[in-house]
Residue, then its C-alpha position, 0 to 999 in steps of 0.5 A: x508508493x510504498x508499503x509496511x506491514x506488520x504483525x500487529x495486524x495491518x498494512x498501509x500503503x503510502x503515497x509521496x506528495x509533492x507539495x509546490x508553494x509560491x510566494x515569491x519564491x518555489x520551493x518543494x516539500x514532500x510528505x508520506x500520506x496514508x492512502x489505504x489500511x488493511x486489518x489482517x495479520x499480513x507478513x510480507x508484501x511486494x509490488x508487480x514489475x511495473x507497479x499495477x498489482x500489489x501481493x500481500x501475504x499472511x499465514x494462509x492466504x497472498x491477496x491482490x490489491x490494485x494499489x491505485x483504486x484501493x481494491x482487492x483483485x483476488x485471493x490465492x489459498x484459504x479465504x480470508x474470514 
């Protein structure tokens, strides 16, 4: 899992795929999906030690988001609106 952000207003988190075919013979293919995207202005963005908790910040505000469920957990600072 990977995340961007940037300052034209959103953030993506990406999920790498595995993709296995076998038609006589097996051979790997991997390939970045979209799974989420946010639409504040966030600045920086970063992962918890063991993965469960992402922090994506903006200007005023750090929110938490469970990166597997796509939910937000908290926020830290001024309220988003």
């Amino acid at each position: 899992m990977a995340v961007s952000s940037s300052y034209g207003g959103d953030f993506k988190i990406w999920v790498c795929r595995e993709e296995t075919q076998q038609k006589g013979q097996t051979h790997q293919n991997f390939s970045w999906t979209c799974h989420a995207v946010g639409n504040k202005a966030m600045r920086a963005a970063a992962f918890s030690a063991d993965g469960s908790v992402l922090a994506v910040a903006a200007d005023t505000v750090i929110t938490l988001w469970d990166p597997d469920k796509n939910e937000l957990i908290a926020v830290v600072g001024e309220t988003p609106s």
